[in-house]
N, C-alpha and C positions, 0 to 999 in steps of 0.2 A: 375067270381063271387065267392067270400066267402062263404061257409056253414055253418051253425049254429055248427057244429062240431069242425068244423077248427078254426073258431074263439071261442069256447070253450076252447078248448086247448093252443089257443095264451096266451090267459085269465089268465089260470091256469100256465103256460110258464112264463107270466108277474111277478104273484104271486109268485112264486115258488123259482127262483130264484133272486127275486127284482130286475128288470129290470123299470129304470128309464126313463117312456115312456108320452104324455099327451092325449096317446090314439095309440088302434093299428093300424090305419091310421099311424100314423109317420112313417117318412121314416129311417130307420137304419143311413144311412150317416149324417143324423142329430145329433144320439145320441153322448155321451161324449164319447172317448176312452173304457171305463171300460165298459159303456153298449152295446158296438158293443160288446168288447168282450162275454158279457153275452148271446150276442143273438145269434153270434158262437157256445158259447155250450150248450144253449138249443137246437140249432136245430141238433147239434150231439146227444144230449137226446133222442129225436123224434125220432133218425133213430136203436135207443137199438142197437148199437155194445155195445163188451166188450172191447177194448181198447182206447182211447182215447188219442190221441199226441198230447201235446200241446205244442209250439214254442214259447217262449216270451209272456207268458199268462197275463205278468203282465206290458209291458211294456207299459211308456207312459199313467200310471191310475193314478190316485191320491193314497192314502194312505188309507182310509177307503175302495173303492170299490179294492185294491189289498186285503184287509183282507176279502173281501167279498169273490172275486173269493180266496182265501185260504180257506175259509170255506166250500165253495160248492164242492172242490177240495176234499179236505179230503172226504167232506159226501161222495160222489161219490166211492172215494176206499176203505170206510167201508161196503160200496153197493157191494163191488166183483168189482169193476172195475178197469181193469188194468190201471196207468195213467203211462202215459213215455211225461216225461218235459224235455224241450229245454229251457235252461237258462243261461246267461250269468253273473247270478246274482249270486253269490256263497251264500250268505246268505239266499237265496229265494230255493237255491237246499239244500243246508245244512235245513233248516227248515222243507220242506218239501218232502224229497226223503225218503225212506227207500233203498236204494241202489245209488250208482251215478259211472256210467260208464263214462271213460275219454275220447276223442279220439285226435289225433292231424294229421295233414296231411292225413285224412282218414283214421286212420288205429287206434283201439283201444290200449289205452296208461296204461288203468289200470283200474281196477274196486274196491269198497269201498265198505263195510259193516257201517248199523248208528254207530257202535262203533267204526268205524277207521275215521270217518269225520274229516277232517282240510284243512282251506283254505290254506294251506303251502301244505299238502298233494296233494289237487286237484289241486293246479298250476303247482306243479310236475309234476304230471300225465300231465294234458293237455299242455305242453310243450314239453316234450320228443319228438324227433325226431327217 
């Protein structure tokens, strides 16, 4: 059974981060790619760490709910929180890193400040052997 609390908070969850739902009875496997991911990191929200890793945040979304989760991404690290993305997107890490760590065969290849960014640069790095 649900408590008037819990579902408070879905409530505000649903709102907060526009999470495209036809009620909080739905089942998450129902939702579209971009809103499973939404419902991911509201529940990473709920649990208040300070870091947050996310792996392919954007993969498989459309175009509008990618600039969504870009949006709530940023809020987030204006909040103090640490974010460390996993992307295969060079554009999507150039956009949105303020640092980007290379690695290739396990073993770190190179790291970048926002003023050294180039997808020339970072395929370097993550190719090195």
């Amino acid at each position: 059974m649900i408590t008037k609390k819990e579902k408070d908070i879905v409530n505000k969850m649903i709102q907060d981060i526009q999470i495209k739902v036809t009620g909080q009875e739905q089942i998450v496997n129902d939702l579209s790619g971009g809103n499973q991911q939404k419902v991911l990191i509201g529940k990473w929200l709920l649990s208040a760490k300070k870091i947050l890793i996310l792996d392919e945040p954007t993969r498989g979304v459309d175009v509008k709910t990618k600039a969504e989760i870009y949006s709530l991404i940023n809020e987030l690290a204006k909040k103090g929180l640490a974010i460390i993305m996993v992307s295969s997107e060079l554009p999507e890490l150039i956009n949105m890193s303020d640092r980007i760590v290379a690695f290739s065969s396990g073993y770190t290849t190179g790291e970048l400040s926002r003023n050294e960014f180039s997808q020339e640069r970072i395929m370097t790095m993550a190719t090195e052997r």
